[in-house]
N, C-alpha and C positions, 0 to 999 in steps of 0.2 A: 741939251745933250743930244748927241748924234745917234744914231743907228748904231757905230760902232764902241763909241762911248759908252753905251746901254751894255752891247755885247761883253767888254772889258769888262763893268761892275759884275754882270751876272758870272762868269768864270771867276772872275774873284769871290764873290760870296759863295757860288757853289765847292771852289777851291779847299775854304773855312768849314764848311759845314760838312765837306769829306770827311778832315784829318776829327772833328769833333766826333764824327760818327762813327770812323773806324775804331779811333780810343774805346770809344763805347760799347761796340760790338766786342772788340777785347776784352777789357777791363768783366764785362757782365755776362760772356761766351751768347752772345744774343748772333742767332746766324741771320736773319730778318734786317738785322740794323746793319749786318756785314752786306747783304745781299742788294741790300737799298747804295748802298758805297758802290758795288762794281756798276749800275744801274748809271747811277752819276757818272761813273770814270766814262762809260761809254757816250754819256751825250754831251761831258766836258772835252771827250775831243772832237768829235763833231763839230761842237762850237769854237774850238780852238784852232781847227782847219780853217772856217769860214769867216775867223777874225785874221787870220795871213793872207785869206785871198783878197779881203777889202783892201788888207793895207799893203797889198800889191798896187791894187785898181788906183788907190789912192796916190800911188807915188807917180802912177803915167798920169792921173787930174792932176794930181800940185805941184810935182815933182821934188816934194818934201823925203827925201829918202831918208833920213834920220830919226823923222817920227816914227815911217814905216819899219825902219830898223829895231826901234827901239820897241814897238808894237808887238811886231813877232818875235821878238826875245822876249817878252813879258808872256806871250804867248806859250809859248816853249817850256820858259821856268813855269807856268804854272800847272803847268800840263804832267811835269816832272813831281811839282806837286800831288797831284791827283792819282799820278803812278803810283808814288808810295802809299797814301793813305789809301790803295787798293790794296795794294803788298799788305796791310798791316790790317787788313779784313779777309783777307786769304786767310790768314792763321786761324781765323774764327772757323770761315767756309770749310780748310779743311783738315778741321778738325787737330790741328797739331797743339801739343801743352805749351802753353803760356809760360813765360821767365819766370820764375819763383818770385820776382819783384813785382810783377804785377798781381800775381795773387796776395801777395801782402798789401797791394793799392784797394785792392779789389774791398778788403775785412774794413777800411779807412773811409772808403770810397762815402757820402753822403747824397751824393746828389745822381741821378740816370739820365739815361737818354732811353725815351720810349715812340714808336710808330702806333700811329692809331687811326684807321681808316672812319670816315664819319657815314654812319648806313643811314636811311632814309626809318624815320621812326625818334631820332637821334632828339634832344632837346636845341641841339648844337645849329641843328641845319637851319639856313637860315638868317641868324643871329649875329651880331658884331663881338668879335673881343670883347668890348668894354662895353657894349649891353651886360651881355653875362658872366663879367667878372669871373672866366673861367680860372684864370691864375687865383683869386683867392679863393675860388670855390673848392677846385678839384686841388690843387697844392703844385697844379704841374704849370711851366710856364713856357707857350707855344713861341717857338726860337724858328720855326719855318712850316710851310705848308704847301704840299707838293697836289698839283691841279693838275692833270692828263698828265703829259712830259714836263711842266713847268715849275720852278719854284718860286714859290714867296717867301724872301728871304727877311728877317727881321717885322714881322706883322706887324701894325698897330692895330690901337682900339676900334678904330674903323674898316678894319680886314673882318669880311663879312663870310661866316662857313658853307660850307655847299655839301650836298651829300657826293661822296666818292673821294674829299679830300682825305688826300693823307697827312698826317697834324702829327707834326716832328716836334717830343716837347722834353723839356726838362724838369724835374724835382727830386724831392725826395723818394724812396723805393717803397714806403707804403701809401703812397700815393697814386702806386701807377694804373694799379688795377681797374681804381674806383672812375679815373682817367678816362681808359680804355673803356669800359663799363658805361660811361657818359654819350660815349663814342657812337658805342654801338647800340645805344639807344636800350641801354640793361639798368640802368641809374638815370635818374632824375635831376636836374638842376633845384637850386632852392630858389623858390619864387622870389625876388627882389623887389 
């Protein structure tokens, strides 16, 4: 996989993990999980600039213009993408009421989306996914985990934690606390 092939997956997963988090910030008036959306919108076009200009660069190397065509219109739509699931964390941000039908989502709702920063102290740092079985531990299951500007989309058991990550996770809502709590080095893991 190429340089810009790489680029393509990560505006795609980043894409995904927008519209999942603006719902979320919605759905739970969570402004943190709205404020982590416009965060992305801003470096999904950054990266969405810099995959038009390869496949510029790319059409005077091959002179494949169709890929390149079809590159930044992939580009573009997904960018459009990322626009709304902004659009739809604004409503979090400023503060305007939610459609009656989402607060009846909300009463339904089973599952969250929570941010948890990993502090130094942490049981976390350190450690692999599946060393310590955080998903059946803590009840939350880590769907991404954001390192300086970067995301790690989709972890597995061998995504190893570091203090400073941010750990984008999903479960049930009394699970989150205890979660967070792991995070920040306030809760303890159970010795395995």
């Amino acid at each position: 996989m190429d340089q810009l092939d790489e680029m393509l997956l990560e505006l795609k997963d980043t894409s995904e993990l927008m519209i999942d988090l603006a719902y979320s910030s919605l759905l739970y008036n969570n402004k943190e999980i709205a404020e982590e959306v416009v965060l992305m919108e801003e470096m999904l076009d950054g990266l969405a600039n810099d995959i038009q200009r390869q496949a510029i660069e790319r059409v005077v190397q091959d002179r494949d213009e169709g890929k390149a065509f079809t590159i930044i219109k992939l580009a573009a739509a997904v960018e459009e993408i990322s626009d709304a699931a902004m659009q739809i964390a604004m409503v979090t941000i400023m503060d305007d009421e939610p459609h009656p039908v989402i607060r009846l989502s909300i009463k339904d709702a089973d599952t969250i989306i929570t941010l948890a920063e990993v502090k130094d102290g942490s049981d976390l740092v350190g450690r692999t996914l599946g060393k310590m079985r955080l998903a059946s531990q803590s009840g939350m299951w880590v769907v991404a985990i954001k390192r300086g500007r970067k995301y790690l989309y989709g972890p597995d058991k061998s995504t190893r934690l570091e203090i400073g990550d941010v750990v984008i996770s999903r479960g049930p809502p009394d699970a989150e606390k205890y979660f967070q709590d792991l995070c920040f080095g306030k809760e303890r893991l159970e010795e395995l």
